[in-house]
C-alpha positions as CSV (number, residue, x, y, z in Angstrom):
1,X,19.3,-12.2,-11.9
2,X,19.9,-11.1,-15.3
3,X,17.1,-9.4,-17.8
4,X,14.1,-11.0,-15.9
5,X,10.9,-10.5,-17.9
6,X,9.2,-8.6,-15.4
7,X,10.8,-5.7,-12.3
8,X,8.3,-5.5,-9.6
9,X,8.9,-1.7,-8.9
10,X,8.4,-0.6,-5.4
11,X,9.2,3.1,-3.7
12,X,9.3,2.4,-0.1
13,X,9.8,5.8,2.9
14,X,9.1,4.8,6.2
15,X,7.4,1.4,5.2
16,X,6.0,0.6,8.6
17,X,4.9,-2.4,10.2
18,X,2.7,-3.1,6.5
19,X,5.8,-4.1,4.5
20,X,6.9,-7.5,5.8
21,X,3.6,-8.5,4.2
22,X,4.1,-6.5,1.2
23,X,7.5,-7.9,0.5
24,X,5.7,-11.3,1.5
25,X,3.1,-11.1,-0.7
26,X,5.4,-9.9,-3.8
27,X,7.9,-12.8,-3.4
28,X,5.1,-15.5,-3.4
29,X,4.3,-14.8,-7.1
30,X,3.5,-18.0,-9.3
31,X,5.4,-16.5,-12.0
32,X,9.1,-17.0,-10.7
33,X,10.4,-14.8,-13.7
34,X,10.8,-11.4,-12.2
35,X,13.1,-9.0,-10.0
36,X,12.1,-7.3,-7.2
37,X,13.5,-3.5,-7.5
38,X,12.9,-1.8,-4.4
39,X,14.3,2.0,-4.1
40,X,14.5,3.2,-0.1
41,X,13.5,6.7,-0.5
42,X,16.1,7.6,2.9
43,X,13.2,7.0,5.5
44,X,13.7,6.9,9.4
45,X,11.6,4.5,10.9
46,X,14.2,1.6,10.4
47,X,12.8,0.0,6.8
48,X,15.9,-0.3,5.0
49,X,17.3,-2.4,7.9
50,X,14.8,-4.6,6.9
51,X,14.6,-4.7,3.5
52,X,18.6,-5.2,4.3
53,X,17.9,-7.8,5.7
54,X,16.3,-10.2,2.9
55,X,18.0,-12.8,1.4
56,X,15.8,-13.6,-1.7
57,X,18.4,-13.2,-4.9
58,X,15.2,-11.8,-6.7
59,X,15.5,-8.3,-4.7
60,X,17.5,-5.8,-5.8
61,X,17.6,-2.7,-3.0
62,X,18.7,0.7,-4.0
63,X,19.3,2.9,-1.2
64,X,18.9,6.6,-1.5
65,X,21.6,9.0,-0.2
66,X,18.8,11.5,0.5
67,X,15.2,11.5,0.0
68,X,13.8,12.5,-3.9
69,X,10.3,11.6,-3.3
70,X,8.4,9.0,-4.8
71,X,8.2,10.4,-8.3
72,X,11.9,10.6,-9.0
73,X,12.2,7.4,-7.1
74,X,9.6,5.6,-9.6
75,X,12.0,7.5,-12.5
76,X,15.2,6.3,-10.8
77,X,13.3,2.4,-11.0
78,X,12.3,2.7,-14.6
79,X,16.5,3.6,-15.4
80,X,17.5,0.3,-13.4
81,X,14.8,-1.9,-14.4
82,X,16.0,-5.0,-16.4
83,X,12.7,-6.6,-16.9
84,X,11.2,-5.9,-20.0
85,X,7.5,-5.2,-18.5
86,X,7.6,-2.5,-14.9
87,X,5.0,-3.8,-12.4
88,X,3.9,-2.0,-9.7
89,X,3.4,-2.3,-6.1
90,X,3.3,-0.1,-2.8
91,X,5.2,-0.6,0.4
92,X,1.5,-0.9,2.6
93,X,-0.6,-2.7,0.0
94,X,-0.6,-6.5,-0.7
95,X,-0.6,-8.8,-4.3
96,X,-2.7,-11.7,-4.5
97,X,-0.8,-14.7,-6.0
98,X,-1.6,-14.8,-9.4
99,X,-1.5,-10.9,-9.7
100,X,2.1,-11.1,-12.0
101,X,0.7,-14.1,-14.3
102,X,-2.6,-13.5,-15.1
103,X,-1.7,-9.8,-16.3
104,X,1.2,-10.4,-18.1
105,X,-0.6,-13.2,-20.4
106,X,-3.1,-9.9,-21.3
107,X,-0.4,-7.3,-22.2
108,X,2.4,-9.8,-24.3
109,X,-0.7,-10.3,-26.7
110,X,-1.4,-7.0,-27.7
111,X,1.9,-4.9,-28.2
112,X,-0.4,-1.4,-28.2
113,X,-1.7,-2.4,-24.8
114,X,0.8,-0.1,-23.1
115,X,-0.9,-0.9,-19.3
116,X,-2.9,-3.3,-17.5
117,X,-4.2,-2.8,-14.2
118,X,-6.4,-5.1,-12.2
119,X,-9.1,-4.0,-9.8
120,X,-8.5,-3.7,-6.3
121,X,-9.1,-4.9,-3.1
122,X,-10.0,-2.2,-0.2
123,X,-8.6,-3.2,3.3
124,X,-8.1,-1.9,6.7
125,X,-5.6,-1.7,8.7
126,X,-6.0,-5.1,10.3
127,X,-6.2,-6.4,6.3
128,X,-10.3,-6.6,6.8
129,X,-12.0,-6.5,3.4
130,X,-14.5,-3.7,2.5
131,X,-15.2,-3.4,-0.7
132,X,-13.9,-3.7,-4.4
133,X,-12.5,-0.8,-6.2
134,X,-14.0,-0.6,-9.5
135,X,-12.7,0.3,-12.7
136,X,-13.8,1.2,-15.9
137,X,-14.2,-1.9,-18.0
138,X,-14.2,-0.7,-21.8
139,X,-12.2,1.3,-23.9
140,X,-14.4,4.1,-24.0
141,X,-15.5,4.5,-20.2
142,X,-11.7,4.5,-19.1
143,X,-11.3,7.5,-22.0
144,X,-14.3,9.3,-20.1
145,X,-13.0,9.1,-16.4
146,X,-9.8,10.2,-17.5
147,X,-11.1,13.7,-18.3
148,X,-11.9,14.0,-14.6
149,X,-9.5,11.3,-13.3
150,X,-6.8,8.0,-12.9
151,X,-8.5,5.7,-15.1
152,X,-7.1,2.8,-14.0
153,X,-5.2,2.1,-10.8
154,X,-1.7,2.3,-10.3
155,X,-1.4,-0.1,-7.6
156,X,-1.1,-3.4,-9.5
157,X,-0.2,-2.0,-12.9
158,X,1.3,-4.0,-15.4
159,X,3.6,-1.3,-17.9
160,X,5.4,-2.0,-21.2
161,X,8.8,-0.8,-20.2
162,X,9.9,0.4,-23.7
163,X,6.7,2.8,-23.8
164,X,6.7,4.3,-20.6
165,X,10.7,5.3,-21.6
166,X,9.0,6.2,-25.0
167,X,6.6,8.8,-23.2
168,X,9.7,10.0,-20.9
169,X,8.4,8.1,-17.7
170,X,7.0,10.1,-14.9
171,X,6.8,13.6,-15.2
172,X,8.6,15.0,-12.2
173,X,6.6,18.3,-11.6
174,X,3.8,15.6,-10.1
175,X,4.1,15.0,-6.9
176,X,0.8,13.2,-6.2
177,X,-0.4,12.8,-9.6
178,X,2.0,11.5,-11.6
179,X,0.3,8.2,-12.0
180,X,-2.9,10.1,-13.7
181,X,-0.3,12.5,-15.9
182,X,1.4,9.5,-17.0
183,X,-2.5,7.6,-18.5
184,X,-3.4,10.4,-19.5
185,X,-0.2,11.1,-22.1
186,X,-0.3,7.4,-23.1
187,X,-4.5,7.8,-23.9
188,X,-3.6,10.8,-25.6
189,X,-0.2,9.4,-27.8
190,X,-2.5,7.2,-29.2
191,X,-2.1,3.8,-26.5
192,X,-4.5,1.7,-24.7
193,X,-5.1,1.1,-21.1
194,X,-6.7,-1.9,-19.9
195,X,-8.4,-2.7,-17.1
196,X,-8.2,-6.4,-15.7
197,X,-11.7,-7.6,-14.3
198,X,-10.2,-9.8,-11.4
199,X,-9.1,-7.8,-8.4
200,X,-5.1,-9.1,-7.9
201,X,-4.4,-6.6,-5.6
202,X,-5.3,-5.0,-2.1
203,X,-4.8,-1.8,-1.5
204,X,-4.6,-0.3,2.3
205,X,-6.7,2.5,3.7
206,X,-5.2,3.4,7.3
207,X,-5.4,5.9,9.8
208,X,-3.0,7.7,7.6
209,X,-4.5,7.3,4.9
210,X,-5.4,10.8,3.8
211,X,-9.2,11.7,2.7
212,X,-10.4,13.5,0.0
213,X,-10.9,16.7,1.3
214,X,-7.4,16.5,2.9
215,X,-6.2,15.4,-0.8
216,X,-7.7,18.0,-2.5
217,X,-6.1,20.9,-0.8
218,X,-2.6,19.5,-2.2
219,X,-3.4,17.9,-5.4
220,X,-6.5,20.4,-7.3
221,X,-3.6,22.0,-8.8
222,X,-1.7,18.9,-10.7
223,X,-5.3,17.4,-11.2
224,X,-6.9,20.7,-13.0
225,X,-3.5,20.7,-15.4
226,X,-4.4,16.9,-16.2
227,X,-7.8,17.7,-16.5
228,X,-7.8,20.9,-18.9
229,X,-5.0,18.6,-21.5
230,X,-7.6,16.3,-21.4
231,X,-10.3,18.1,-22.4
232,X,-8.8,19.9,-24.8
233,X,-7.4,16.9,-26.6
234,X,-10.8,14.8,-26.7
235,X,-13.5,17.8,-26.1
236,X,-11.7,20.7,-27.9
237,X,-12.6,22.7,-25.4
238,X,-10.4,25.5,-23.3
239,X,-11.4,25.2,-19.8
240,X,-10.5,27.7,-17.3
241,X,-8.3,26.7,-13.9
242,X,-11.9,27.5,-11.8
243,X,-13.7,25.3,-14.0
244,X,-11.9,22.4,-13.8
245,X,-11.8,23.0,-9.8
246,X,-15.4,22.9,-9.9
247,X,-15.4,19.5,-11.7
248,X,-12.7,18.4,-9.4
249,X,-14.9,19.2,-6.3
250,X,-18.0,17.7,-8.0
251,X,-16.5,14.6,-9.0
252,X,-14.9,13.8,-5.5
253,X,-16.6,16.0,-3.0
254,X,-20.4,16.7,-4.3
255,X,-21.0,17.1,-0.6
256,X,-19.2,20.3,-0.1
257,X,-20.6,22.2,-2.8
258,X,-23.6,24.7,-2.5
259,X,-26.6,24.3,-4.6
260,X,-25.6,26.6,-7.0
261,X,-22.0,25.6,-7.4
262,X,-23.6,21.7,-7.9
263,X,-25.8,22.6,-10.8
264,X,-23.0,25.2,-12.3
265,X,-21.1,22.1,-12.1
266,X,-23.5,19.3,-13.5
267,X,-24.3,21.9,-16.4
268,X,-20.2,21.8,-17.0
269,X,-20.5,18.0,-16.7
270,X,-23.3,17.2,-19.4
271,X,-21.9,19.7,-21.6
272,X,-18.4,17.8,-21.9
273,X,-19.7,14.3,-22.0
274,X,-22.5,15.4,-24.3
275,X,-20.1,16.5,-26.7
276,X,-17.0,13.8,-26.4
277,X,-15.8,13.2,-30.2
278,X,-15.0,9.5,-29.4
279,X,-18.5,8.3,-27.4
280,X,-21.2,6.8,-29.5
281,X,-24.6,9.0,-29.1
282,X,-26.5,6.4,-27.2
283,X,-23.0,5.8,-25.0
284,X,-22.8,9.6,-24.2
285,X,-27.0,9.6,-23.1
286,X,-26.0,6.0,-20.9
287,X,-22.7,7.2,-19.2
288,X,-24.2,10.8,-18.5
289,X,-27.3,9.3,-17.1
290,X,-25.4,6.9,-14.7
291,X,-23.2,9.2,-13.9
292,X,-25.6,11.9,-12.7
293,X,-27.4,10.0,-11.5
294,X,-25.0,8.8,-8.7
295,X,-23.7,12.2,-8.3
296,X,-27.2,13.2,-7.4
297,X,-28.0,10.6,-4.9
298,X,-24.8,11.9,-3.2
299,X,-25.6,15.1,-3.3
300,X,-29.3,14.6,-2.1
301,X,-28.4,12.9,1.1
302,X,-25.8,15.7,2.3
303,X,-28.9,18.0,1.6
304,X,-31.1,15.9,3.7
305,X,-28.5,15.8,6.2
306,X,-27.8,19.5,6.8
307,X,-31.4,20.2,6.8
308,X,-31.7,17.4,9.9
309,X,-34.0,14.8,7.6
310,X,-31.2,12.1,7.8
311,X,-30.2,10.2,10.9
């Protein structure tokens, strides 16, 4: 296929028994006009066999001679793209069919929408629903969680090709947060994210799946370099690596702080927001209240639990 308007961009390594149904659920778009890019990543558990093994004239399978890891696989996909917009899509995750159609008539009609990203579906192993991964919904609210966090998801993304080149694509000294280095040069260069309020996509949570604790061991360090460019852009504000470690751990795992590190941290918390050069007045006191506000009921039933007050 020849300059599609759309490359559904997929890393696979060791795809497992989830990626018949990826592939499935990829090919079964109702917009036709699109090629599927996949880049085997040199796995061992017999996936490019089977990817080999597909006969759709809309996949094109690049096999690595040796494995590069998913961030200079994703860079690889963005040099061999032909479509003009990058969509993207995991090997264990699943697209609903009108995920490719009903994003790309939001992004063709703003050319400084450089993403759009749809929520997502949570699902188990066995492809049970759970729950709906929320995201940020207006301008400003996906400028706030980006000082902390991915504001959008990455799963499911909808990317204007010629941008992401602009911004020189993935940055390759990520290894896990690439995704949220990548929003975060965009919001800062000036660009939009949006966030679609349908959920197109499902993403898996397995028994592999890692949890947070487990994630923050590896990936504090490439999340407090986001963090502090962030801050320092929108807040002005120069914050130390154990600052933004702090914010890290109170943002994603309240639970494990003491008392003392949870108030050092809300104090850090209200003192940002409360001082964000793009947030309305009566949108900082809102956001800071909600946001508090959940972090606090977190943090009051791990209290309760440790002190035996909590079944």
């Amino acid at each position: 296929m020849s300059n599609p308007l759309i490359t559904v961009l997929m890393t696979v390594y060791n795809g497992g028994d989830y990626l018949p149904l990826t592939v499935k659920s990829v090919l079964s778009q109702t917009c036709k006009d699109f090629e599927f890019l996949i880049i085997e990543d040199k796995g061992t558990d017999g996936s490019l066999k089977l990817l080999q093994s597909l006969k759709d004239p809309r996949v094109r399978l690049v096999a690595n001679p040796q494995n590069i890891g998913q961030t200079k696989s994703l860079n690889l996909g963005l040099e061999l793209a032909r479509g003009e917009y990058i969509a993207r899509m995991d090997a264990d995750d699943l697209a609903l069919p009108d995920w490719l159609e009903s994003l790309l008539g939001v992004i063709v009609k703003d050319t400084h929408q450089a993403v759009v990203s749809p929520r997502a579906r949570a699902i188990d192993s066995s492809g049970k629903f759970s729950r709906i991964l929320n995201s940020p919904r207006t301008a400003e609210d996906i400028l706030l969680k980006s000082l902390f966090a991915s504001p959008i998801n990455h799963v499911g993304s909808l990317m204007r090709r010629s941008t992401i080149l602009e911004f020189k694509g993935y940055d390759e000294s990520f290894k896990i947060a690439a995704d949220y280095d990548l929003w975060s040069r965009l919001l800062r260069g000036g660009y939009q994210l949006e966030a679609y309020p349908k959920a197109l996509v499902s993403v898996r949570f397995h028994e592999h799946s890692a949890t947070m604790l487990e994630i923050g061991n590896k990936v504090i360090p490439e999340m407090t370099r986001i963090m502090r460019a962030n801050i320092s852009h929108w807040k002005k504000l120069d914050l130390d690596e154990n600052s933004c470690i702090l914010l890290w751990r109170l943002m994603f795992t309240p639970e494990a702080l003491s008392q003392t590190q949870y108030q050092d941290g809300l104090n850090l918390l209200e003192r940002i927001y409360g001082q964000c050069r793009f947030l309305r007045q009566q949108k900082r006191i809102i956001f800071v209240k909600r946001i508090l506000g959940k972090l606090k009921k977190i943090k009051g039933n791990s209290f309760a639990k440790r002190s035996g007050h909590v079944k």
